[in-house]
Backbone as CSV, one residue per row, in Angstrom:
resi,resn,N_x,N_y,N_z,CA_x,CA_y,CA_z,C_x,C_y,C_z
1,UNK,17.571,11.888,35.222,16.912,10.681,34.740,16.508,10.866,33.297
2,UNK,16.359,10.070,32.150,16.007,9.965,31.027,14.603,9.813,31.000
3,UNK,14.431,11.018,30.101,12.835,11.341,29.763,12.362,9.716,29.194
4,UNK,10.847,10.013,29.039,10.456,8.647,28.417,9.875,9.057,27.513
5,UNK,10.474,9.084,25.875,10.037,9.815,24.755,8.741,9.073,24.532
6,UNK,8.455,8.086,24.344,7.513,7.179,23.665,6.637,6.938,24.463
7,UNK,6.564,7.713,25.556,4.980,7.454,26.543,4.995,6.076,27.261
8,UNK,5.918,5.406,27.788,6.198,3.735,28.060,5.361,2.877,27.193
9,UNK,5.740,3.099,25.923,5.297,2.295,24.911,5.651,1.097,24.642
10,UNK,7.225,1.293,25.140,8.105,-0.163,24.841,9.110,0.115,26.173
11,UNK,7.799,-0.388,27.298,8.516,-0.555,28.443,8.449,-2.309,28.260
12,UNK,9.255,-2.887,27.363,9.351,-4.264,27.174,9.646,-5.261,28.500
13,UNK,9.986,-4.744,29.597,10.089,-5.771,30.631,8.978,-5.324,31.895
14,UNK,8.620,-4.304,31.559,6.960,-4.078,32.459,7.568,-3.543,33.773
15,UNK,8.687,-3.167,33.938,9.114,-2.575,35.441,8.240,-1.130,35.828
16,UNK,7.668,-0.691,34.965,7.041,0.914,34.523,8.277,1.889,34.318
17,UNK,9.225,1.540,34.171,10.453,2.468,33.511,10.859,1.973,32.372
18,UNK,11.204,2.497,31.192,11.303,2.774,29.879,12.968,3.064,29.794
19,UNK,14.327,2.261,30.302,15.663,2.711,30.050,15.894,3.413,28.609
20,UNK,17.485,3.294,28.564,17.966,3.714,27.524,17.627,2.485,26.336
21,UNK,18.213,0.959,26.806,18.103,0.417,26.030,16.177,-0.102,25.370
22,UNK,15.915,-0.003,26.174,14.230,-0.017,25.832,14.092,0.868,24.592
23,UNK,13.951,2.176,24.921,13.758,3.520,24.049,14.620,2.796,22.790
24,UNK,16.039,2.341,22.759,16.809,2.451,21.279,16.438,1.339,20.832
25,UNK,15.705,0.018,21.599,14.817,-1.112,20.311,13.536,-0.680,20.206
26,UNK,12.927,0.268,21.047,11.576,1.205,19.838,11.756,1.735,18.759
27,UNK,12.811,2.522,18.944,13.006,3.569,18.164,13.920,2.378,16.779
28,UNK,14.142,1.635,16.963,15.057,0.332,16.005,13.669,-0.101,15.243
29,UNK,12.504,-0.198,16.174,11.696,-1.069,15.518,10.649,-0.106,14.979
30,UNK,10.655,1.327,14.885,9.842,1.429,14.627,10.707,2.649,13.026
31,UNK,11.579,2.517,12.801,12.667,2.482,11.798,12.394,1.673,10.682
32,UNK,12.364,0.467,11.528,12.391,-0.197,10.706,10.912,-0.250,9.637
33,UNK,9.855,-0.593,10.386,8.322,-0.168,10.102,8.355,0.736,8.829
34,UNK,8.971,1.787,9.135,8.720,3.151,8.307,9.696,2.769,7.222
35,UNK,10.629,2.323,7.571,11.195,1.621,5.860,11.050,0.506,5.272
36,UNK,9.726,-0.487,6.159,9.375,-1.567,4.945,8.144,-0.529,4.491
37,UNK,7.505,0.311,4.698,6.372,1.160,4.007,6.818,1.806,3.425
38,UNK,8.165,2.373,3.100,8.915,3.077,1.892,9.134,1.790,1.105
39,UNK,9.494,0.971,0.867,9.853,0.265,0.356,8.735,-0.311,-0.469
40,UNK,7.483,-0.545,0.232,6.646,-1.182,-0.678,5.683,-0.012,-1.266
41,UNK,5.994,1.249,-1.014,5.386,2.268,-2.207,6.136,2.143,-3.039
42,UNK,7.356,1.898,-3.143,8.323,2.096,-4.047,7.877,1.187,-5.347
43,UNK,6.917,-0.155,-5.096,6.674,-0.721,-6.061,5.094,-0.498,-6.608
44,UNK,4.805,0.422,-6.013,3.167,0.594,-6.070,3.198,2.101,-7.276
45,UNK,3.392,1.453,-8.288,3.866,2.238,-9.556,2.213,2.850,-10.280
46,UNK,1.531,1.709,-10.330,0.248,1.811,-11.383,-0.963,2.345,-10.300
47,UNK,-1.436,3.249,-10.594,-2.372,3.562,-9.468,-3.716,2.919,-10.066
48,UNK,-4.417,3.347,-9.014,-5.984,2.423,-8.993,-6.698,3.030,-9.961
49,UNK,-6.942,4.207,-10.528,-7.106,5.151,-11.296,-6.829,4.584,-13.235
50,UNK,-5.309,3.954,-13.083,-5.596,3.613,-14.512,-5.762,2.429,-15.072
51,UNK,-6.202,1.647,-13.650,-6.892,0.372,-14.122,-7.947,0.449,-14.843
């Protein structure tokens, strides 16, 4: 049986099992997360400091 990496975090249909496809739209969405927060340091150039 497939471990449940994410603790049934994104047991999205509430059965209390966590499939394959469950686990790969967490792991999609939480991808994604971590590269709109790269993305918007990327413009956070002037720090608070030399205002």
């Amino acid at each position: 049986m497939f471990d449940d990496v994410f603790g049934g975090m994104f047991d999205f249909n509430g059965d209390g099992h966590t499939d394959v496809a469950e686990e790969a739209l967490g792991f999609a969405v939480m991808e994604d997360m971590m590269s709109e927060e790269d993305s918007a340091d990327d413009f956070d150039t002037v720090s608070d400091d030399e205002w």
